[in-house]
Structure formats: C-alpha cells, structure tokens
Steps between C-alpha positions, in 0.01 A plus 500: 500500500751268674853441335479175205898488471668600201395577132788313262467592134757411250666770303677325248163355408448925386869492315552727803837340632762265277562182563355236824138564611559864711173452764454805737334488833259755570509477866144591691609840617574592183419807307160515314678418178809454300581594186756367241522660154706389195520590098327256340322461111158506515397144331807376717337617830200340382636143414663561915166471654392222354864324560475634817143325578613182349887517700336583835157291445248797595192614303533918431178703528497723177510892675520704154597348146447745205778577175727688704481400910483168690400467848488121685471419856684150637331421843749413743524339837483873702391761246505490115784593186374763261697460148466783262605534166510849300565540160570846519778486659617137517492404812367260753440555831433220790373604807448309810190615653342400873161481314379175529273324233173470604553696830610830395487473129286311243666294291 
C-alpha cells in the first residue's frame, strides 16, 4: 500500500497533554502502533470520547462498551485511534493504529 502522508490526531482532545492542541504526526514509516496511557476515572474517560468526537469532528465506531471497559475506533487519514477505557484500573489508553477503516478494519 503506497505511503498517504501523515496521521495527525489531537491529544489534548484525550486530556492527554495540558494546555494548546498537542497534534502528533505519525509519519508513514512508522511503527504499527502507538500507545499513550494515562490515569483517568472511568465516567471521566467516557465523557472524553464523546468530547473528543465532537472537538475533532469524527464519528467513533463502538469496539466494546459493557459496565466496566470501553473500546472506540476514530478513523483517521492513514490508519485508525483505538481509545480504551477500563474501570478496573482507571485508565485510558489511545493507540494509533495503521489499520485503516474499511480497509483493514471494520468500523
């Protein structure tokens, strides 16, 4: 599959950096995937996707969503960005994934 550029994703839009708008270029030759992990409440991580969605204007393909884990997938220009959110532990997880939408993955 020929080279599409780079992925940008916002960070802040996933509390995941303070302050401006932190966007991250995923350049083609990239890794498979990326991960970035933080400590966050449940109910908070959940009320981040949908801010998320609504601060970065995409549409999230529902992955898991039962009382205790959350997994969405954003599609993005080169790949997709898997959030997760675990009540066990507290935590969400965003991963930047070369797994495109409709290519690789459904979504």
């Amino acid at each position: 599959m020929a080279c599409q550029g780079v992925a940008l994703f916002g960070l802040a839009a996933f509390g995941l950096s303070a302050g401006c708008l932190a966007l991250v270029a995923v350049p083609c030759n990239a890794a498979e995937s990326e991960e970035y992990a933080r400590s966050m409440d449940f109910d908070e991580c959940l009320r981040v996707i949908d801010s998320a969605a609504s601060q970065l204007g995409l549409a999230y393909a529902d992955i898991a969503d039962t009382d205790t884990l959350r997994v969405v997938r954003f599609p993005v220009s080169d790949g997709s960005v898997l959030v997760t959110c675990s009540r066990f532990d507290d935590t969400m997880v965003v991963t930047k994934t070369n797994e495109k939408c409709g290519d690789d993955v459904e979504c």
